[in-house]
DRENKELO-837617 format. One line per 4 residues: for each residue x, y, z of C-alpha. Coordinates in nm, 2 decimals. Example, Ala and Ser with C-alpha at 12.3 -4.5 7.8 and 13.67 -1.06 7.14 Angstrom:
<atoms>
1.23/-0.45/0.78  1.37/-0.11/0.71
</atoms>
This chain:
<atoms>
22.37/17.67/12.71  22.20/17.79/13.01  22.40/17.82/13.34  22.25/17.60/13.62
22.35/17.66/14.03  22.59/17.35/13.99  22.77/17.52/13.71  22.77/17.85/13.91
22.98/17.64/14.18  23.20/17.52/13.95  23.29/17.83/13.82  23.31/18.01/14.18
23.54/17.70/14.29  23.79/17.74/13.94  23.84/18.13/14.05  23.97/18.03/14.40
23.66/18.17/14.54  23.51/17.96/14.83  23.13/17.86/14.86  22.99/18.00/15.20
22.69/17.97/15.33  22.60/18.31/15.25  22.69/18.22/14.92  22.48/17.94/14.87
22.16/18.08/15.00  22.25/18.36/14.71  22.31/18.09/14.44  21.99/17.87/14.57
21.78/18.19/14.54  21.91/18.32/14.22  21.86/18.03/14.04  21.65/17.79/14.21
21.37/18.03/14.36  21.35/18.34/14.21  21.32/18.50/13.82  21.47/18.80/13.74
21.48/18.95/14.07  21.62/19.27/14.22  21.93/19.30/14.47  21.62/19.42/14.72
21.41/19.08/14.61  21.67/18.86/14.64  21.77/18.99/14.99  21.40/18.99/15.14
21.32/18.63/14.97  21.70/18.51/15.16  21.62/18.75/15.45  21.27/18.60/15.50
21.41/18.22/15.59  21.78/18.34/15.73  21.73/18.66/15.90  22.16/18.67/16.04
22.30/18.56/15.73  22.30/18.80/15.48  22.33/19.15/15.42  22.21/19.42/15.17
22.61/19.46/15.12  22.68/19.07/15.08  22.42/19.07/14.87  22.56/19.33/14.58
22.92/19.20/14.63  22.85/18.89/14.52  22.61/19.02/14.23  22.91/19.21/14.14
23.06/18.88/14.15  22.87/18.66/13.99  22.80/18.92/13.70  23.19/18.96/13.69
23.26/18.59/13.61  22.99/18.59/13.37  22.72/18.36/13.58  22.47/18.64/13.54
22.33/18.96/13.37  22.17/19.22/13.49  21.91/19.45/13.30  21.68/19.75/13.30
21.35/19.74/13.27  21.14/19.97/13.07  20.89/20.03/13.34  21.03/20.18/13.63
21.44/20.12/13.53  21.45/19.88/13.76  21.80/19.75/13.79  21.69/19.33/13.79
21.96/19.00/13.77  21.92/18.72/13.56  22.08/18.41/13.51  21.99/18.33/13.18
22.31/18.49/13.01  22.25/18.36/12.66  22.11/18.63/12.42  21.76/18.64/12.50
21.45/18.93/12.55  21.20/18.97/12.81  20.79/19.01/12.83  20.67/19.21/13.08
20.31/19.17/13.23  20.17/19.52/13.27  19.96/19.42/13.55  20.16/19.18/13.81
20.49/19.30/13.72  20.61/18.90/13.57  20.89/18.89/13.35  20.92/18.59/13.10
21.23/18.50/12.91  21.18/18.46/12.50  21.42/18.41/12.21  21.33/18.59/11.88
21.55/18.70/11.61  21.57/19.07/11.54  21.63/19.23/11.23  22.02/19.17/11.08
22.21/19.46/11.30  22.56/19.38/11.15  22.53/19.71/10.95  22.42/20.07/11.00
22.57/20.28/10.82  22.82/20.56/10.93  23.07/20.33/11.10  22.83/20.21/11.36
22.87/19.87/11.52  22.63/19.70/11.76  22.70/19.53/12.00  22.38/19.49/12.17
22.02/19.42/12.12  21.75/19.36/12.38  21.36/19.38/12.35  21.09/19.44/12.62
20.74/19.32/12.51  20.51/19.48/12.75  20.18/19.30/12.79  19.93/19.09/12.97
20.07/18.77/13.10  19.84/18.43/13.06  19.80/18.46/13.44  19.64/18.78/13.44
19.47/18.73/13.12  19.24/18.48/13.28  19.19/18.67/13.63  19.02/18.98/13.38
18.86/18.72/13.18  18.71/18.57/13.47  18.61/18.95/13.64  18.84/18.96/13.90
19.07/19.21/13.99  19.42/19.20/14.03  19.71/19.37/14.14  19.87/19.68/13.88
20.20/19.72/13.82  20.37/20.04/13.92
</atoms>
């Protein structure tokens, strides 16, 4: 099941931890307005509408939070090892358009990891498909340019 912002509450609330406003704007932008973004996205995309409420420091506390009670994961990605937050915490991958930097969600099953040999246990999987997303796809198709990811 996926977590929605109404959940998130919920959850905050049950932990004796109080919804502020700065809160709320974090919650609303994590799952509402923004995909898998950094602690520096989120804070520019809340920063953007309410310049006095937030700070970068509010901002990683209540990432630490949030990721503490479970309501998110965050992730590196291969390009870059960007540290990123998402709120899809069910087991999951990502594809990563080369070109404008957009990060879809997709479920696949990988290969049986229950046994390696050696007394090694996983605990862990994650794939990154890097690639051209639809978007961009048709922008080349059509001749235009766009914008390449760093």
């Amino acid at each position: 099941m996926q977590i929605t912002i109404n959940d998130a509450i919920r959850h905050l609330q049950a932990a004796n931890i109080r919804i502020t406003k700065q809160r709320e704007l974090i919650l609303e932008h994590l799952y509402l307005k923004l995909s898998h973004p950094t602690a520096e996205e989120l804070f520019e995309s809340i920063y953007a509408a309410y310049p006095k409420y937030v700070s970068m420091t509010t901002i990683y506390k209540n990432l630490r939070t949030l990721k503490g009670l479970g309501l998110l994961k965050d992730f590196h990605t291969h390009h870059g090892d960007i540290l990123r937050y998402d709120t899809n915490t069910e087991p999951h991958h990502h594809l990563y358009c080369v070109h404008c930097s957009k990060i879809q969600d997709f479920t696949a099953a990988l290969p049986e990891l229950a046994e390696f040999g050696n007394g090694f246990r996983p605990e862990n999987a994650y794939l990154e498909v890097s690639g051209i997303c639809d978007s961009c796809e048709r922008l080349q198709l059509q001749g235009q340019s766009f914008k390449v990811a760093i």
